[in-house]
C-alpha positions in Angstrom: 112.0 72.3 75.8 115.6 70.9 76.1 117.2 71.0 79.4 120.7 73.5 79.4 123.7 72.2 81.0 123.5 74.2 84.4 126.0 75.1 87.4 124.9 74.6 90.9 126.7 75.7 94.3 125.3 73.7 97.1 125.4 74.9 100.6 123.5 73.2 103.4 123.1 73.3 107.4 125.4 70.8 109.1 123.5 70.3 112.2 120.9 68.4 110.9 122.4 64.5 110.3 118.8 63.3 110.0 117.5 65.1 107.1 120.6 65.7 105.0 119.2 62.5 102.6 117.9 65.2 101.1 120.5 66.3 99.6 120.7 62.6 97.4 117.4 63.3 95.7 118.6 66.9 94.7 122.3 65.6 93.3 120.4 62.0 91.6 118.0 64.7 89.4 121.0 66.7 88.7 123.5 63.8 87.6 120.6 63.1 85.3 120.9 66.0 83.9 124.6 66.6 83.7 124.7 69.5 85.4 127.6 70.7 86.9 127.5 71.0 91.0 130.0 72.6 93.2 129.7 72.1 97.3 130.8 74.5 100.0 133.6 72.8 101.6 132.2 72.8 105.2 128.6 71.1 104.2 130.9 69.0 101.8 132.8 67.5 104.5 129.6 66.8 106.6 128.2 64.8 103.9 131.6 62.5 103.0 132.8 62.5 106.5 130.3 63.2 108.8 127.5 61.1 107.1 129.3 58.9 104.9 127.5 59.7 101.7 128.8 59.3 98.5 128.7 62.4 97.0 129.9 63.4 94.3 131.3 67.3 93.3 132.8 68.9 90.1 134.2 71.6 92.9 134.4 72.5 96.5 134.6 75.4 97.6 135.9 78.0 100.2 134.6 81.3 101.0 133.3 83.2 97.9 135.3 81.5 94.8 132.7 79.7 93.3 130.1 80.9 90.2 127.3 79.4 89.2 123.4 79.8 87.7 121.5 78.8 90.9 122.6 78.3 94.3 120.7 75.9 96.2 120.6 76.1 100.5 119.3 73.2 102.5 118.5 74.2 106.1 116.6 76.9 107.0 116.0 80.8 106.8 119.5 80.7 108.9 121.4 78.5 106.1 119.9 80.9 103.2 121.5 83.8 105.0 124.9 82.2 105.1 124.7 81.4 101.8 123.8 84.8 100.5 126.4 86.3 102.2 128.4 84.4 100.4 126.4 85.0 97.0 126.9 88.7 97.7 126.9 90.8 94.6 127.4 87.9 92.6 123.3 88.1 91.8 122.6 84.3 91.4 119.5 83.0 92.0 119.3 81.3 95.7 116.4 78.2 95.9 116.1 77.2 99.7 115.1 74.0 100.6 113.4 74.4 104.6 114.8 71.8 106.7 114.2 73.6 109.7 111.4 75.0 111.5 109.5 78.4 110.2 110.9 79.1 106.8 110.2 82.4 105.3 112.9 83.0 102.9 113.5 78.6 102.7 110.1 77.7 101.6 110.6 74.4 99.6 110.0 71.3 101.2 112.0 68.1 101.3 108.8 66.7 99.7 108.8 69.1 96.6 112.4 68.9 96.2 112.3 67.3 92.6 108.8 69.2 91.2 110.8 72.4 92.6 114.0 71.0 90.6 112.0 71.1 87.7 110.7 74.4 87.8 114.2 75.5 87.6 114.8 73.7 84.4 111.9 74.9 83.0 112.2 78.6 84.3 109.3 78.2 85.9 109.7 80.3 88.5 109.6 84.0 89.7 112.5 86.3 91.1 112.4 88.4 94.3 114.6 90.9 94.6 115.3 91.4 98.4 117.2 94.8 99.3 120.5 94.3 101.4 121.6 96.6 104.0 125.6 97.5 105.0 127.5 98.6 107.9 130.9 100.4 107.8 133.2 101.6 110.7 135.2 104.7 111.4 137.2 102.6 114.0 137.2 99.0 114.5 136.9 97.1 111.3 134.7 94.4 111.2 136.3 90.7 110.7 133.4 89.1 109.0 130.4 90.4 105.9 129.5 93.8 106.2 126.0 93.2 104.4 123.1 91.7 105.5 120.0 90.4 104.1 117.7 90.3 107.5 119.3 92.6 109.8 122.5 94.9 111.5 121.9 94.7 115.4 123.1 96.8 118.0 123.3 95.1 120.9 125.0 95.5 125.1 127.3 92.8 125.6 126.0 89.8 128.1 127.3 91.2 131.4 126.4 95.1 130.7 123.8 97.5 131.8 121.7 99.1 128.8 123.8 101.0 126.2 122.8 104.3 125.1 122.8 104.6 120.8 122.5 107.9 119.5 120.7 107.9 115.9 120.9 110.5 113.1 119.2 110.4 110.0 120.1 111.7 106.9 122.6 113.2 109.7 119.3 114.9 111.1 119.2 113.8 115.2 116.6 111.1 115.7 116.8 110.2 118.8 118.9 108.8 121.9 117.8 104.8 122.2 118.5 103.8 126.1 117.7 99.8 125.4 119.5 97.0 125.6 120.0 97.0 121.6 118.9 98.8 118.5 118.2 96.5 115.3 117.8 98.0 111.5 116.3 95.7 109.1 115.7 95.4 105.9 111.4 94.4 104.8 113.2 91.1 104.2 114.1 91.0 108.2 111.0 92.6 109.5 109.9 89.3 110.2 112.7 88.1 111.8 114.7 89.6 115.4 113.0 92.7 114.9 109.5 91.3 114.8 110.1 89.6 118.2 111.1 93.2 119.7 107.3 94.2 118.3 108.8 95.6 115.3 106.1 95.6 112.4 105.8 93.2 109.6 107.2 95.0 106.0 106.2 93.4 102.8 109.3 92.5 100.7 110.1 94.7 97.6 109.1 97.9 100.0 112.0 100.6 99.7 112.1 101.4 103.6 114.7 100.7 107.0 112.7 100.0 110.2 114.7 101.2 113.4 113.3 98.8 116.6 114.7 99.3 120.0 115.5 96.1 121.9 114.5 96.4 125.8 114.0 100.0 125.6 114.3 101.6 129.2 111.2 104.5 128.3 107.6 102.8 126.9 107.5 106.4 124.6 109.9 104.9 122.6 108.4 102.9 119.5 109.8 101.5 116.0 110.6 104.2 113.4 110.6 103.5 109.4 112.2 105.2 107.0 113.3 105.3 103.6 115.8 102.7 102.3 117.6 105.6 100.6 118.2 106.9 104.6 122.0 106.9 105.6 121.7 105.5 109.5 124.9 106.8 111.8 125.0 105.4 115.4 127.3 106.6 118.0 126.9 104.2 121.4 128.0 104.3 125.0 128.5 101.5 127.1 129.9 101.5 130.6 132.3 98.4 129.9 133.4 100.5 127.0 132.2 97.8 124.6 129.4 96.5 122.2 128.3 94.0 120.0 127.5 94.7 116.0 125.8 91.5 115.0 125.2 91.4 110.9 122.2 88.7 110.3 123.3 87.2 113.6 127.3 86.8 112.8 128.1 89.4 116.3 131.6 91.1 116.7 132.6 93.0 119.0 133.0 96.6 118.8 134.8 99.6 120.8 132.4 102.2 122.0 134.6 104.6 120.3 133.8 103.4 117.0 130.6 104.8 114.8 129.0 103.0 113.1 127.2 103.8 109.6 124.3 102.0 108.0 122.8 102.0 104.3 121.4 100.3 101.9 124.0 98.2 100.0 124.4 99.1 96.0 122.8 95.5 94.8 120.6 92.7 96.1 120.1 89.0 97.1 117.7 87.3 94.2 115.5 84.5 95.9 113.9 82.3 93.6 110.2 81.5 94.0 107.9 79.3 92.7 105.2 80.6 90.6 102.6 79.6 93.1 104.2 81.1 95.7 102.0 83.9 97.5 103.4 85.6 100.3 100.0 87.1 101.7 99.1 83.1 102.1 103.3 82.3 103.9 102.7 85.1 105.9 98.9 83.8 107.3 100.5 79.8 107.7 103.5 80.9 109.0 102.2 83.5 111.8 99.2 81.0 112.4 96.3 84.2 111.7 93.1 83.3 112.1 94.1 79.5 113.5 92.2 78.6 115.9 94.2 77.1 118.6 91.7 75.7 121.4 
């Protein structure tokens, strides 16, 4: 098969001087090839100025001006997030490369870098279509990306007693959450904040919101899924008359006069995966079931 002239935009984690080698074998396969490769500016200037790489870039970018046919994220699950906020409804493909730690969504290693690199060239691969949920405001306008691929969090700000969220469905009345937060994920977050606050695991690709209560002051009070086509309105009360609305972990704060309304967004983040990628078997190495650890 002849290899196509491709476009790559590049983002990458700049915290993390000791691995970001990496990022040589990745542009040395891709020079090869001719392919075109655009850097965000801030990982850009970490590599050039921070790490004194030569690197070399047909573009760097800012924001969300850039195109391309795959975007590539070095770091980890955190890094992929940024970068598919920034992919937004642009629907390219995003490969992440885990340099960090757990690595759901990131699940190529440094060490399969190149056999990954030609998987892509080959089209070799599979797509996952993740759903992405948004928030909107009928006060306070948020600063920063209204979607997120993991998770839209709820939360009492550092030096406040618990909040009280009140949640309608569908503008039916769920419930009052007294709890230090409320997050709403997507299947692609269950595994993330939520899970920590005893959320359940979601398989991707499942059409459904989960509702999980951070801290909740009663024990009665339990994770709720519902449908992804739900519309999710919050109303919340704070005695220091604030809150925080954290979208995949990017927190603003918020007047408690302000509503807030949450829905699934009208397109999707594409990951791409190998082939031989099965989640069942991530899911068992990641979470460490049936490891015995004596």
């Amino acid at each position: 098969m002849s290899e196509r002239k491709l476009r790559f935009a590049i983002f990458g984690n700049v915290y993390q001087a000791k691995k970001s080698v990496s990022i040589q074998k990745i542009l040395s396969f891709l020079n090869e090839r001719g392919a075109e490769v655009a850097f965000d500016r801030e990982f850009y200037d970490f590599l050039t100025q921070g790490q004194r790489l030569g690197v070399k870039a047909d573009l760097v970018f800012d924001d969300s001006d850039f195109d391309a046919d795959y975007v590539i994220s070095m770091g980890g699950d955190g890094t992929l997030l940024k970068a598919a906020s920034r992919v937004g409804a642009k629907q390219i493909p995003i490969m992440g490369v885990n340099m960090g730690r757990l690595g759901f969504l990131a699940d190529v290693v440094p060490a399969e870098i190149e056999q990954a690199m030609r998987s892509v060239y080959h089209q070799d691969y599979k797509i996952e279509h993740h759903s992405v949920i948004t928030v909107k405001t009928d006060g306070d306008r948020l600063v920063g990306c209204p979607h997120a691929l993991n998770d839209i969090a709820v939360l009492k700000r550092d030096n406040a007693s618990m909040i009280s969220i009140r949640t309608s469905v569908n503008d039916e009345y769920l419930v009052t959450y007294q709890a230090d937060g409320l997050i709403v994920s997507t299947p692609t977050g269950s595994t993330a904040y939520s899970l920590s606050n005893g959320g359940p695991i979601v398989v991707p690709q499942t059409s459904v919101i989960c509702l999980t209560p951070v801290a909740p002051h009663s024990l009665n009070i339990r994770p709720i899924v519902v449908p992804d086509s739900a519309v999710i309105k919050l109303s919340v009360e704070s005695r220091n008359h604030n809150f925080l609305v954290a979208v995949d972990g990017r927190s603003e704060r918020c007047d408690d006069s302000t509503s807030l309304t949450i829905a699934k967004a009208p397109f999707d983040i594409k990951i791409l995966k190998r082939n031989d990628h099965k989640y069942f078997q991530t899911l068992r190495e990641k979470m460490m079931w049936g490891a015995d650890t004596r």
